[in-house]
Wavefront OBJ file of the C-alpha trace (Angstrom):
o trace
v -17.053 236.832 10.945
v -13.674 238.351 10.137
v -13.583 241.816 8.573
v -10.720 243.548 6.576
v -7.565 244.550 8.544
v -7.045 248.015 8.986
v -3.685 248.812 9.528
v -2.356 251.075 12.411
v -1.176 254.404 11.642
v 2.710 253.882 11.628
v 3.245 256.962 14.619
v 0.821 255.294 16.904
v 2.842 251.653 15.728
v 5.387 253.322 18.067
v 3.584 253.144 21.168
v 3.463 249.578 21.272
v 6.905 248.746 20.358
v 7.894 251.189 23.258
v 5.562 249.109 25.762
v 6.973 246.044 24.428
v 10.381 246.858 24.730
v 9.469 248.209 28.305
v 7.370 245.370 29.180
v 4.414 248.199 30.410
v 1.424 246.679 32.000
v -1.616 248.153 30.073
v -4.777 249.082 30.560
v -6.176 247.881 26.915
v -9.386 249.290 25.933
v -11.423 247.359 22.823
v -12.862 248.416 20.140
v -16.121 246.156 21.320
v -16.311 247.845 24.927
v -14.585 245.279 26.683
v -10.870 245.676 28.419
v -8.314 244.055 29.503
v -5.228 244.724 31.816
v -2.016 242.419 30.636
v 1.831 243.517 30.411
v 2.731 243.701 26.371
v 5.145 241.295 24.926
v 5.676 241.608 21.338
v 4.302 242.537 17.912
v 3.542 239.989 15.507
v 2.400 240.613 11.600
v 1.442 237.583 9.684
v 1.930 236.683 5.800
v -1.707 238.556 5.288
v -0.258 241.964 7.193
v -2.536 241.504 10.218
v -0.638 243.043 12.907
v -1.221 241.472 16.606
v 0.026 242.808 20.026
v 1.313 239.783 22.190
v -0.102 240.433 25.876
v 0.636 238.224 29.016
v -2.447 238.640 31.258
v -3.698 236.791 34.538
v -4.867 234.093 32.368
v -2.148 233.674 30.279
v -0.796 234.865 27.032
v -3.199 236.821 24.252
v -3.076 237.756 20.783
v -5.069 241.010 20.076
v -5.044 241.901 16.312
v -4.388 245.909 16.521
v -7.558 246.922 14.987
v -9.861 245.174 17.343
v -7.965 247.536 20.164
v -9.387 251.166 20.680
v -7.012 252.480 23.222
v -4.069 251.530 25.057
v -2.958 253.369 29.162
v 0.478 252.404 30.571
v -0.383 251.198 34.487
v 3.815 251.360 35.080
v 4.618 254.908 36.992
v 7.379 256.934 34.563
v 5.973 255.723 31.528
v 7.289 257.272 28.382
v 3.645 258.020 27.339
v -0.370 257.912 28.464
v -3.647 257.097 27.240
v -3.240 256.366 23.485
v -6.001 256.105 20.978
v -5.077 253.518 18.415
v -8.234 253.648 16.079
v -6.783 256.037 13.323
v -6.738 254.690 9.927
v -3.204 253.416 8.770
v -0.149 255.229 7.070
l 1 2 3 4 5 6 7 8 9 10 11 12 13 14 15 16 17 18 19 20 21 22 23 24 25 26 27 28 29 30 31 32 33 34 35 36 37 38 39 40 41 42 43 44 45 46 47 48 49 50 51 52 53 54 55 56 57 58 59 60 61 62 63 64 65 66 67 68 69 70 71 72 73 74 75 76 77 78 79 80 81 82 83 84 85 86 87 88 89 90 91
């Protein structure tokens, strides 16, 4: 069962477009313990506001609705930032 989206804060929205636009390979923590390593693609918000980061990992593409992600660490040496915690409530 679904629950309610809770938007991202709009500072830490930032983050990922930077990886995106950078292609960063991430270390992607979840909210449910589990992670995941995959190099971010795009962002994606449907006609109900979900928002979705766009991975490409060894077993192909994902779709990870932001609020199912607890943290995000950029594996790519000279990235523009670290270890982000994404589980703030939204703007």
């Amino acid at each position: 069962m679904e629950h309610n989206y809770q938007p991202l804060a709009c500072d830490l929205y930032d983050h990922l477009e930077i990886a995106c636009m950078h292609r960063y390979r991430l270390l992607i923590e979840l909210v449910d313990g589990n992670s995941l390593l995959g190099q971010a693609l795009t962002t994606e918000t449907t006609a109900s506001k979900e928002e979705y980061l766009h991975v490409l990992t060894s077993s192909g593409e994902q779709r990870l609705r932001l609020d199912r992600i607890l943290a995000i660490t950029p594996q790519d040496a000279g990235a523009r930032f670290g270890r982000v915690l994404l589980n703030r409530p939204g703007c």
